[in-house]
C-alpha distance (Angstrom), angle and dihedral (degrees) to the residues before:
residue distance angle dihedral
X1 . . .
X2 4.08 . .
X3 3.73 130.6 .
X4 3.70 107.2 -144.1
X5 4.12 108.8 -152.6
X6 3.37 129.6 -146.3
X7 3.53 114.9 -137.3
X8 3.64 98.2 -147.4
X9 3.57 94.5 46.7
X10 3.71 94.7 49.3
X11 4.43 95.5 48.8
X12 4.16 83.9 49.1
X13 3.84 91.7 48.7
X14 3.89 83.9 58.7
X15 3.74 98.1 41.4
X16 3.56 87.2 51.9
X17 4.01 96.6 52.5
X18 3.73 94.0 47.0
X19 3.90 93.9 49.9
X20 3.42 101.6 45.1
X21 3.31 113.6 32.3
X22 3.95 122.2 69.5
X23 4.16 110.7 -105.4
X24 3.81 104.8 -106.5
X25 3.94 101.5 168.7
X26 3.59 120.7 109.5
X27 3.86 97.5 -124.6
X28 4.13 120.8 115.0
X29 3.56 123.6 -147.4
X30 3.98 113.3 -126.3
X31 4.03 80.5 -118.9
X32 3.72 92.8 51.4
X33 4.11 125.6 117.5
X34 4.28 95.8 -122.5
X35 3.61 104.9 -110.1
X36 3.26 104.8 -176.3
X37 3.98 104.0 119.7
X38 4.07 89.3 31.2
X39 4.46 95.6 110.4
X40 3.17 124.6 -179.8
X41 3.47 114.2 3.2
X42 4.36 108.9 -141.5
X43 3.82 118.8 168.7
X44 4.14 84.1 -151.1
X45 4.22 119.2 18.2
X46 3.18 126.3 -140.4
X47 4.13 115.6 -111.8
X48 3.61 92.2 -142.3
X49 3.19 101.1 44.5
X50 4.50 125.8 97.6
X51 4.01 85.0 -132.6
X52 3.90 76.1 65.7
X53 3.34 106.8 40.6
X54 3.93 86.9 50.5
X55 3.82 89.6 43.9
X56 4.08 96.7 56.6
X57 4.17 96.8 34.2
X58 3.52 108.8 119.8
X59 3.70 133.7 -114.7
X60 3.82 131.2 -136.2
X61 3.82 133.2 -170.3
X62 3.77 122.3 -170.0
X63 4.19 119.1 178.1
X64 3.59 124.3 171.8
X65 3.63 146.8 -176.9
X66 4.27 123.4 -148.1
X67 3.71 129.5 -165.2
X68 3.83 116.3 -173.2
X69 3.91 118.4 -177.2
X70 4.20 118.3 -176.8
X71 4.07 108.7 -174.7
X72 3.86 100.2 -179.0
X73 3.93 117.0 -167.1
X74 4.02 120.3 -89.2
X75 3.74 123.0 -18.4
X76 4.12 100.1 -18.4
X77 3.58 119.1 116.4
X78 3.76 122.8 -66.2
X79 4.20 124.1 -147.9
X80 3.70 137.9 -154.5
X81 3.90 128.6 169.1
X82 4.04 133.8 172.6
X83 3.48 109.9 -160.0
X84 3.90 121.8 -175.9
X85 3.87 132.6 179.2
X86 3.89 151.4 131.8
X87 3.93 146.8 -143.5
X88 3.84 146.8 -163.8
X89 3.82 130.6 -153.1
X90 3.66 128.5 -171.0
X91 3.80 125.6 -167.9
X92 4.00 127.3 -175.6
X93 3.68 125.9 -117.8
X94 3.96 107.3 -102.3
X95 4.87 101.9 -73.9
X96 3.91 101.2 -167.4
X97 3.68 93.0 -33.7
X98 4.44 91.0 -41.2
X99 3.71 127.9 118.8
X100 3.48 121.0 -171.9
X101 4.38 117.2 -157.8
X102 3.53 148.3 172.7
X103 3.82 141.8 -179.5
X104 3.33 138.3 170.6
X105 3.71 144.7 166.4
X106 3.75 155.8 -138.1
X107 3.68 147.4 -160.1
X108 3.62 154.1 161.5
X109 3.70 138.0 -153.9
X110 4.00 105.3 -133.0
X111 3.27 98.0 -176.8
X112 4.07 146.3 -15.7
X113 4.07 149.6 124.4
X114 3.70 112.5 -48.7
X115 3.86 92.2 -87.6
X116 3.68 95.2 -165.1
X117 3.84 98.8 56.3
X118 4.28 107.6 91.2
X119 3.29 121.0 -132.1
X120 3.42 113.6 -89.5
X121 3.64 112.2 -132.2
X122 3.93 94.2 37.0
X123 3.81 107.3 17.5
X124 3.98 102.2 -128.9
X125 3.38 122.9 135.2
X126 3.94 136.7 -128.7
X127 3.88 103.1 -60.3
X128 3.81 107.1 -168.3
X129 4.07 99.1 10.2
X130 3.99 102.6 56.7
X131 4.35 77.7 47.5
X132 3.35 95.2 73.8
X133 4.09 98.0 63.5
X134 4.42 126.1 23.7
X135 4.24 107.3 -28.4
X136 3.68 81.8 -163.0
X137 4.22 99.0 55.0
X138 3.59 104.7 22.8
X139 4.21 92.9 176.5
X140 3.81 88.4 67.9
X141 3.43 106.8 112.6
X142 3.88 97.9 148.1
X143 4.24 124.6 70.4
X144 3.94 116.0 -11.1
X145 3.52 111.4 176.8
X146 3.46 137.3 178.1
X147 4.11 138.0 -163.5
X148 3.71 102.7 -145.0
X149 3.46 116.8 -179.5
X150 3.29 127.2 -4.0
X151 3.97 113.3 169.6
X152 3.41 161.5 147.8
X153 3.75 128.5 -126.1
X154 3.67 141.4 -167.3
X155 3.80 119.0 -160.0
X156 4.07 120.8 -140.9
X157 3.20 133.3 -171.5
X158 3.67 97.2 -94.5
X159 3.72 108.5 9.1
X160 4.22 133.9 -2.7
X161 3.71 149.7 -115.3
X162 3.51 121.2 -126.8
X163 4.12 133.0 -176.9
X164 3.30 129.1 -173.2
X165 3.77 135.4 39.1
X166 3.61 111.6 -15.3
X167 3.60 149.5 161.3
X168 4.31 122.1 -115.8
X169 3.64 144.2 -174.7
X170 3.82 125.0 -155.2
X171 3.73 141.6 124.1
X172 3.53 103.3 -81.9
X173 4.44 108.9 14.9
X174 3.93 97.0 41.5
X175 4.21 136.9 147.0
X176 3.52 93.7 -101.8
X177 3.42 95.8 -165.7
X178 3.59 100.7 -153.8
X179 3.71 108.7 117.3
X180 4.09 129.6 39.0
X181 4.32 84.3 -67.5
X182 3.58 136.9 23.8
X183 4.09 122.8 -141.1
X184 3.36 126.6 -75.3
X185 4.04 134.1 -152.3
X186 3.62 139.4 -156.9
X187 3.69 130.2 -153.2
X188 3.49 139.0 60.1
X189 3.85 124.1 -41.0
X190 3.74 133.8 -176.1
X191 4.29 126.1 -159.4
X192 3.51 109.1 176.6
X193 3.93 131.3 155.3
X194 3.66 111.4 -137.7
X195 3.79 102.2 -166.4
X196 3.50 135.4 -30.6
X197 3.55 93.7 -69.5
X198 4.40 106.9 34.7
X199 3.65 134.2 61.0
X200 3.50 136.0 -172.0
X201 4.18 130.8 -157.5
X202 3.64 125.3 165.1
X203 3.73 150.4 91.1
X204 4.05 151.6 140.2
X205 3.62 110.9 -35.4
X206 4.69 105.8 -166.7
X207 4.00 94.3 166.6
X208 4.10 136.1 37.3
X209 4.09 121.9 -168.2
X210 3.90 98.9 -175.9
X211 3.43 132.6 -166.3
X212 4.13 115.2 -72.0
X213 3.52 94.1 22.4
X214 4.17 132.2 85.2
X215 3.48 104.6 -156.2
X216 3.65 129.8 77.3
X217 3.67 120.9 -127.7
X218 3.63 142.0 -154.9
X219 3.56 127.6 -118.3
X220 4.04 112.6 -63.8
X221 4.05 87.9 10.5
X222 4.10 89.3 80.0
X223 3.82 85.7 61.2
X224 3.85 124.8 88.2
X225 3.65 97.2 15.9
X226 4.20 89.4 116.8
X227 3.71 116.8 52.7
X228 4.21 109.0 -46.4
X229 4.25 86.0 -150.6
X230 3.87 104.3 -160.3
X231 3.65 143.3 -78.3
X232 3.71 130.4 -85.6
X233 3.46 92.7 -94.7
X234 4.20 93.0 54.5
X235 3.86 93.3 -110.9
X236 4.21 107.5 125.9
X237 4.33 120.6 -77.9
X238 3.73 99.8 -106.0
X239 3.56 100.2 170.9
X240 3.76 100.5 117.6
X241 3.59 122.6 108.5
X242 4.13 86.4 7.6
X243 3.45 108.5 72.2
X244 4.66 120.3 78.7
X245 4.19 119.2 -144.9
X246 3.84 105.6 162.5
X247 4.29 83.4 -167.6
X248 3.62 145.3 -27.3
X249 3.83 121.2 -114.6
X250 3.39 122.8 -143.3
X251 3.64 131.0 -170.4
X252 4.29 137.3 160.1
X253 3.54 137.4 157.8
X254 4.00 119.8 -163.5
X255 3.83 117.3 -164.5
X256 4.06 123.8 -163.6
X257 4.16 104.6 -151.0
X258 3.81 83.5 173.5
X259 3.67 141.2 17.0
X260 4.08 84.6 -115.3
X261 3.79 95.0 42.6
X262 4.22 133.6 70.9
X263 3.74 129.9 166.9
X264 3.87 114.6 175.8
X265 3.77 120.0 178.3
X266 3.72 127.4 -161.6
X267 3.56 135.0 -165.7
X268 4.25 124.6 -167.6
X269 3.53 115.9 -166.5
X270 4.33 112.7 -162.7
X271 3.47 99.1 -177.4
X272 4.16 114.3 -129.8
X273 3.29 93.8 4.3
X274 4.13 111.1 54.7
X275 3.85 153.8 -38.2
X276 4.00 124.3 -133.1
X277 3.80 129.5 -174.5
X278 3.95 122.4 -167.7
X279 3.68 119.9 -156.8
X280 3.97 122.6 -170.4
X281 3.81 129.1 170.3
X282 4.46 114.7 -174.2
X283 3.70 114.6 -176.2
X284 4.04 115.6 177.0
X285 3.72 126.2 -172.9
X286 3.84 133.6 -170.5
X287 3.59 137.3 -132.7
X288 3.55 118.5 170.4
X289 3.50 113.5 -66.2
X290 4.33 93.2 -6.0
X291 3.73 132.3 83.6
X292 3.18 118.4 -153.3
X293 4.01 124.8 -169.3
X294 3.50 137.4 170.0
X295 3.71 136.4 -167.8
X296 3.77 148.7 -168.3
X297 3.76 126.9 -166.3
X298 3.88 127.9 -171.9
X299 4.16 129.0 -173.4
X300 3.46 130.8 -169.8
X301 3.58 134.6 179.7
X302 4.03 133.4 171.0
X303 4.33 119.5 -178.4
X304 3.71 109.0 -112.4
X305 4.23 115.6 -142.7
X306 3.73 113.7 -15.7
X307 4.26 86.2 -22.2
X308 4.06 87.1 -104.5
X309 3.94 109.3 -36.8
X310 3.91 129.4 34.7
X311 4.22 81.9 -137.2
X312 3.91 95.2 81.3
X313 3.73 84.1 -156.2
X314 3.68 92.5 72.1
X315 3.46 102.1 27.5
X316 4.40 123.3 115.5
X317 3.93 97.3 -130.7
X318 3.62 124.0 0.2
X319 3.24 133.3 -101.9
X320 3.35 125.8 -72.4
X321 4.09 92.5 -2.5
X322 3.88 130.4 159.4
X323 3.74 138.7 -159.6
X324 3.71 140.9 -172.9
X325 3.48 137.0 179.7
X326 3.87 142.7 171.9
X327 3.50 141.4 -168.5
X328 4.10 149.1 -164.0
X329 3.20 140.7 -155.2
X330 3.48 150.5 -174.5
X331 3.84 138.3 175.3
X332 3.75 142.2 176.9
X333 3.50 122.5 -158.9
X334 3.78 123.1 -158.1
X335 3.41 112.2 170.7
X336 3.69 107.6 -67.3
X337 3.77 95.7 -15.7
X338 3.77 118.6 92.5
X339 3.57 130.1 -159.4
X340 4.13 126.0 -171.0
X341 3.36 134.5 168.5
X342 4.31 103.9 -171.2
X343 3.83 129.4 -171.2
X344 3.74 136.5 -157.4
X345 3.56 139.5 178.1
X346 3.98 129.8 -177.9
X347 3.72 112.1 -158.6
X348 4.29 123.9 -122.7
X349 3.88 81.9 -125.5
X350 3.92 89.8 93.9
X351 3.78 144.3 -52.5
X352 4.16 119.5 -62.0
X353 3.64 94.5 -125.0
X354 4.11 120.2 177.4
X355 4.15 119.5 148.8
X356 3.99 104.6 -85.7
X357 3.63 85.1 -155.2
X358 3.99 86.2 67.9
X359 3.38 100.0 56.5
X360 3.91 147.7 -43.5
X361 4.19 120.8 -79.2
X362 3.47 115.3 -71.4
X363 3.94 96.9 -142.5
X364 3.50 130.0 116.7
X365 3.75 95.8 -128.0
X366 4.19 87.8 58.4
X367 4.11 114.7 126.7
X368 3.98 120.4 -169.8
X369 3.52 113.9 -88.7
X370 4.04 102.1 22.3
X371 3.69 130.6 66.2
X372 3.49 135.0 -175.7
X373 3.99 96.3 -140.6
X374 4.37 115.5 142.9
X375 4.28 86.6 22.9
X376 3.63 120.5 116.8
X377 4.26 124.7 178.7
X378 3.76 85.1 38.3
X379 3.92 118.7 151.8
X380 3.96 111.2 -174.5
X381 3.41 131.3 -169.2
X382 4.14 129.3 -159.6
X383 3.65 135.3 179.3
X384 3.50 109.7 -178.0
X385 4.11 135.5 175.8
X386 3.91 130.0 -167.1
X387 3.71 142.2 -172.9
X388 4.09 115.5 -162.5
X389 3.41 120.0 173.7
X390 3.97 119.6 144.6
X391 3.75 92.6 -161.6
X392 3.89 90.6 60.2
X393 3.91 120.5 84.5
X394 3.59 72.3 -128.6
X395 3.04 109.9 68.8
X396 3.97 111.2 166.8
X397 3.65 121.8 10.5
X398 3.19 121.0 163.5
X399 4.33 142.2 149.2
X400 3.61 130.3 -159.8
X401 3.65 141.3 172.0
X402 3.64 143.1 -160.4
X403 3.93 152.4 -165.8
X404 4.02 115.8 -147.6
X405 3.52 119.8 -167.1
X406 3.49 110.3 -162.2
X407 3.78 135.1 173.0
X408 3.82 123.5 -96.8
X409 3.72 112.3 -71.2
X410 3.91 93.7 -130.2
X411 4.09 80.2 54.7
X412 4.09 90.7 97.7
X413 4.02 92.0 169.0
X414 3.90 90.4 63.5
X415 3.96 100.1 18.9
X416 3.55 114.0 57.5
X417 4.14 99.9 171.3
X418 3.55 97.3 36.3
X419 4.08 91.4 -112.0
X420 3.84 110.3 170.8
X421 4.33 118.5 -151.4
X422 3.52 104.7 -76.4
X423 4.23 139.0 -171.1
X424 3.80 105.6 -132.7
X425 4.09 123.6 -169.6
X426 4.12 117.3 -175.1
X427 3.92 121.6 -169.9
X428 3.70 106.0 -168.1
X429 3.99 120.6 -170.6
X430 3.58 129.0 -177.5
X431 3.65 129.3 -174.0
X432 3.66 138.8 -175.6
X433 3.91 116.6 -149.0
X434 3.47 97.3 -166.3
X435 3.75 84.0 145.5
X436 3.64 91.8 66.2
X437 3.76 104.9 39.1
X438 4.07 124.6 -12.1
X439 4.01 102.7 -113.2
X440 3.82 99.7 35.1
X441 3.94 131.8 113.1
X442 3.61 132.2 158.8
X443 3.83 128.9 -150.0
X444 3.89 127.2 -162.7
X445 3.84 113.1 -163.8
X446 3.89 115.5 -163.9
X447 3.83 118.5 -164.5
X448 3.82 136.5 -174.1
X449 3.68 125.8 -179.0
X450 3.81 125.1 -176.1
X451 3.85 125.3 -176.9
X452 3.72 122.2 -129.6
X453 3.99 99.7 171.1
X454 3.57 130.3 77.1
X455 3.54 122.0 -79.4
X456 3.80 93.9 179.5
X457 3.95 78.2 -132.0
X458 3.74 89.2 -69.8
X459 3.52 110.1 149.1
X460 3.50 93.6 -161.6
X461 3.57 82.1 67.6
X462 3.76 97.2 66.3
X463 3.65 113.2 17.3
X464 4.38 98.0 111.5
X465 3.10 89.7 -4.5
X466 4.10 111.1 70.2
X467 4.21 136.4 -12.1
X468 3.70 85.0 44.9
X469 4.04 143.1 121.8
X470 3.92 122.7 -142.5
X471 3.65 121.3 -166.8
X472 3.37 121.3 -169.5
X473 4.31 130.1 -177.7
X474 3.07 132.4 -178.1
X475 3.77 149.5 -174.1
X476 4.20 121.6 -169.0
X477 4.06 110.5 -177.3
X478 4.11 96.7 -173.4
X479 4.03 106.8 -168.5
């Protein structure tokens, strides 16, 4: 049997679909807004719902531009680097006490020395320059990129719980935001005020991202990937890749007697390989117009087991091995000027030894771009002066200088990078360019080393390490 159609009825069947009926295939017109991340669509949301908490998170956008410029004295190797990049984070609105976020970030090097070529007279590679992009492929020069955080956390009444991939700050495993990215962790970590007058941060730390690097690593891996230095009897480190440390555990509490007074202890547990505790005390007064505060820090560490491999060869910190060290300080405070004069002191019992990929030292005598990490029988000395004032296109200026007196370099039991005494002088400058775009500042970091140990006329000895010139420049755009 055959239908006979009639034309007319069949183009007004169509014209009737298309007009009255909602569009529900998948196709976009070339004219068309792209919809593809629009969900749900709700003319009014509902508060408790996760569309909600989703819908009201907030957003975050970070790009930024470094310079790094290393002039080392006579005919040893010079370096340069531009490094460029950018990032976003999202965080939910607050979903029965849960927020969800993630970050993560790029960049690029567009242009600098050939940071895989050694030097040629001593063999050492870029210090400060190849940090800036992937420690562990220094010919990238195309896409780095980086996942961040990526959490979970639980809000309490006075503090939270967060797991996941996440971003701390304490004395010893901290940002360090001295390169393009600062170091990550991953694990679980608790901040919760108990009290008006205690506080309690810590927790179980499985994976480390640090600073220079794009990958994140587990347990032991994050250690050894900067310079491994050598063991206390001078032959080379060679602890990487041989030493086990399922986590790191990580616990402080920091109580508040008095408004004017804080002590905060912190202890960091890497098992196999070594324990650390950090003690500080900060007591402020005021008189008038001035603000005066003192402080006093103390470390100490001790190797647990073999200190990470029965072969003391390839082993982290030997075993049995102690350190101690102490520090002082005190600072005035006029108004937005501030004036410190800082102490610290590294006993002969052993080297302070901590994984500088982890974080920067903890001590009050620390300046950017040197540390005093795998020293022991150090006594350091730093003046330092600072300007703050957030209403000022300036808004931190400050200089400081200081005297290190470090073992002998050929002393490999208390000087594990071969670092001679050194002068150091840093001008720091900070500038907010509100003028030119809301969210952006600029910082210009001057420093000056100068050597006043014996090298023995080693240059291996000096070359990014002392009778050098860093420049460093910087642009932050914060949206």
């Amino acid at each position: 049997m055959k239908f006979k159609v009639n034309p007319f009825l069949f183009y007004f069947a169509i014209l009737l679909f298309y007009t009255s009926v909602p569009m529900w295939a998948q196709h976009h017109e070339l004219s068309d807004q792209p919809v593809m991340w629009k969900g749900k669509p709700q003319d009014v949301l509902d508060s408790t719902s996760l569309l909600y908490a989703f819908k009201t998170g907030t957003t975050a956008g970070h790009f930024r531009y470094f310079f790094s410029q290393t002039t080392n004295e006579g005919a040893l190797s010079d370096y340069f680097a531009n490094a460029v990049g950018g990032g976003l984070r999202f965080e939910t609105n607050s979903f029965h006490h849960f927020q969800f976020a993630v970050s993560g970030f790029y960049f690029f090097n567009i242009g600098s020395s050939q940071l895989h070529n050694p030097d040629p007279i001593t063999g050492s590679l870029s210090r400060y320059e190849i940090g800036l992009f992937d420690v562990e492929n220094p010919d990238n020069h195309e896409d780095m990129d980086r996942l961040e955080e990526l959490y979970l956390k639980y809000n309490l009444k006075k503090g939270h719980l967060i797991l996941g991939k996440q971003l701390i700050n304490t004395p010893l495993i901290s940002i360090q935001d001295g390169r393009m990215r600062g170091t990550g962790v991953e694990g679980v970590w608790l901040d919760q005020k108990l009290g008006k007058k205690w506080r309690f941060q810590g927790g179980l730390l499985t994976s480390i991202s640090p600073r220079s690097t794009t990958k994140w690593y587990n347990g032991a891996a994050s250690i050894g990937l900067y310079s491994q230095g050598v063991n206390p009897d001078g032959t080379p480190s060679n602890f990487k890749g041989n030493i086990e440390m399922p986590y790191v555990a990580v616990a402080s509490f920091t109580w508040k007697p008095l408004e004017n007074l804080e002590y905060q202890a912190w202890d960091y547990h890497l098992p196999g390989l070594l324990n650390s505790t950090f003690h500080q005390a900060v007591h402020h007064a005021h008189f008038k117009r001035i603000k005066w505060q003192n402080g006093a820090q103390f470390i100490r560490q001790w190797a647990l087991a073999d200190g990470g491999n029965a072969d003391q060869s390839m082993t982290y910190i030997a075993r049995g091995a102690k350190s101690m060290t102490f520090g002082l300080r005190s600072e005035l405070e006029f108004v937005n000027w501030h004036y410190s004069l800082n102490y610290n002191h590294i006993t002969a019992e052993g080297r302070f030894l901590f994984p500088r990929e982890w974080g920067r030292d903890p001590f009050f005598t620390f300046m950017p771009r040197e540390r005093n990490e795998g020293l022991g029988d150090v006594h350091a000395f730093v003046a330092k002066i600072e300007n703050q004032d957030p209403s000022s296109i300036w808004r931190k200026s400050g200089f400081s200088f200081g005297y290190f007196q470090l073992p002998d370099v050929q002393n490999f039991a208390l000087n594990k990078y071969g670092m001679p005494s050194y002068l150091q002088a840093n001008l720091d400058l900070r500038v907010q360019l509100e003028k030119l775009m809301h969210g952006l500042e600029g910082q210009l970091l001057l420093v000056a080393k100068y050597g006043v140990g014996v090298t023995y006329n080693n240059p291996k000895y000096q070359i990014n390490k002392v009778n050098l010139l860093l420049t460093n420049f910087v642009l932050n755009y914060h949206f």
